[in-house]
N, C-alpha and C positions, 0 to 999 in steps of 0.2 A: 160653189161660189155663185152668187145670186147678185144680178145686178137693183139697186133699187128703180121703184116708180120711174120710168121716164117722160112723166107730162110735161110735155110742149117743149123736148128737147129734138132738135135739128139731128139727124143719124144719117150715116153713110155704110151702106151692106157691102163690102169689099168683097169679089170672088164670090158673088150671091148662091150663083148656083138657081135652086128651087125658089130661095129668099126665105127661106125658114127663119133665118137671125133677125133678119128685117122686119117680116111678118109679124114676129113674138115681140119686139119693138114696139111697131105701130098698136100691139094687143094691151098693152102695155103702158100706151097714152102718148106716144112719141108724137109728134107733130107733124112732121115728112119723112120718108126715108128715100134718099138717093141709092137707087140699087145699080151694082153695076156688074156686070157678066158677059164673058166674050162668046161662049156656047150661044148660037142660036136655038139651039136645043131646047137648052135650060130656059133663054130667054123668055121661049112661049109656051116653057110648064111654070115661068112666076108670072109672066102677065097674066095667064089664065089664075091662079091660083089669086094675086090681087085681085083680081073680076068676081071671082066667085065669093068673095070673100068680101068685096064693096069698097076695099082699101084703094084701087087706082086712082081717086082723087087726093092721095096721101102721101104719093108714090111718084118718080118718075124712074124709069129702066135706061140705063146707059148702056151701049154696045161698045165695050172697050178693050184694048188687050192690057193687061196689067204689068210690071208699074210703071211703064212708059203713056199709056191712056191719061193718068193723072194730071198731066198737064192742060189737060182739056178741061177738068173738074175744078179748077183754081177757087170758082166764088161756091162751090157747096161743101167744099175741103175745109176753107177759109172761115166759113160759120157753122161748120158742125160742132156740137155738143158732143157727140160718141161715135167713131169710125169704131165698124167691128168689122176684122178680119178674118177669114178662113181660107188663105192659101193654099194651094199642091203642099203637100210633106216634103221636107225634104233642106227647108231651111232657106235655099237660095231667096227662093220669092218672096218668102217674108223680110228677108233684111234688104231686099234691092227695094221694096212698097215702103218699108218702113225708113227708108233712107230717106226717099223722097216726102215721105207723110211729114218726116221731122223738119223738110224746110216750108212746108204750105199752110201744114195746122195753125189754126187760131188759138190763143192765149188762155182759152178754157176746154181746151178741149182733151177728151181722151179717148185711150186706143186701146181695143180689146181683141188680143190676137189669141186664135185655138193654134197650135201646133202639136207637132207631134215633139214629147218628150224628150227624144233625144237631139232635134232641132236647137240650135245653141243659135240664140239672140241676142242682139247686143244689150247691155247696159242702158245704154243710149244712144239716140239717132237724132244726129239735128238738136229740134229742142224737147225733143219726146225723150223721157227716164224712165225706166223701167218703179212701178213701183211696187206692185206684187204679182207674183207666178204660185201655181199652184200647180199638181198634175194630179191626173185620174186616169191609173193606170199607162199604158202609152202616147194620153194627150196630154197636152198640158195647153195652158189659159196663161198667156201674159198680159199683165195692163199695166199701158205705158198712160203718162198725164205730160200735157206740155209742163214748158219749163221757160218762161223769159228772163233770162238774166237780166240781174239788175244795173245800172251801170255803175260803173265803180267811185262810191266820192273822198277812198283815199282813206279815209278815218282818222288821220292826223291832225290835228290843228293845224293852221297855216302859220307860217314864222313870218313875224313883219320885221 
């Protein structure tokens, strides 16, 4: 599964790590990517890797624990074009991020979560729907797309 072109789409690298998702993003054509990673570790093998690479003006690194952190992230949550996830295995932490992703996301946006296969994710979360999985081998690839319901106008005619 290949994502298309991302020129001049707003991105959020969840559980960054290195920022490899991020980095291949902004390679890509993305416009900014918000990376966010609680390893300090990790944090200054991607900011170095950004540097080297000349993307830090493309980029900011958030130091956050996940998915309680996200309430900090409300206005890059808000107007991102593609949150891409790569949580711990294991399932919890993709559906407690992705609970919360479903009430903050913006009305275009989607969400490209790697798990492991046998990881059981919801259908939907919030206003995020699942709308294709794929696996390869032990991982698998969810993408979820907002969803605003419409409000409801009845469908009836009105009886005078």
């Amino acid at each position: 599964m290949t994502l298309e072109p991302l020129a001049g789409l707003k991105v959020v690298d969840l559980f960054a790590g290195s920022g490899a998702l991020g980095i291949e993003a902004l390679s890509r054509g993305a416009l900014h990517v918000d990376f966010v990673e609680s390893s300090g570790r990790a944090r200054t093998v991607l900011r170095s890797n950004l540097d080297e690479l000349g993307l830090d003006g493309r980029s900011t690194v958030w130091a956050l624990d996940l998915p309680q952190g996200l309430k900090r992230m409300e206005g890059p949550i808000a107007v991102a074009d593609l949150i891409l996830l790569d949580p711990p295995y294991g399932g919890e932490t993709a559906r407690a991020t992705l609970a919360v992703l479903g009430e903050r996301v913006g009305a275009e946006s989607r969400v490209v979560v790697e798990h492991h296969a046998k990881d059981e994710l919801p259908e939907r979360a919030g206003r995020l729907h699942r709308t294709r999985q794929r696996q390869y081998g032990e991982t698998a690839v969810s993408i979820y797309a907002a969803q605003v319901d419409e409000p409801h106008t009845g469908g009836e005619e009105e009886v005078k």
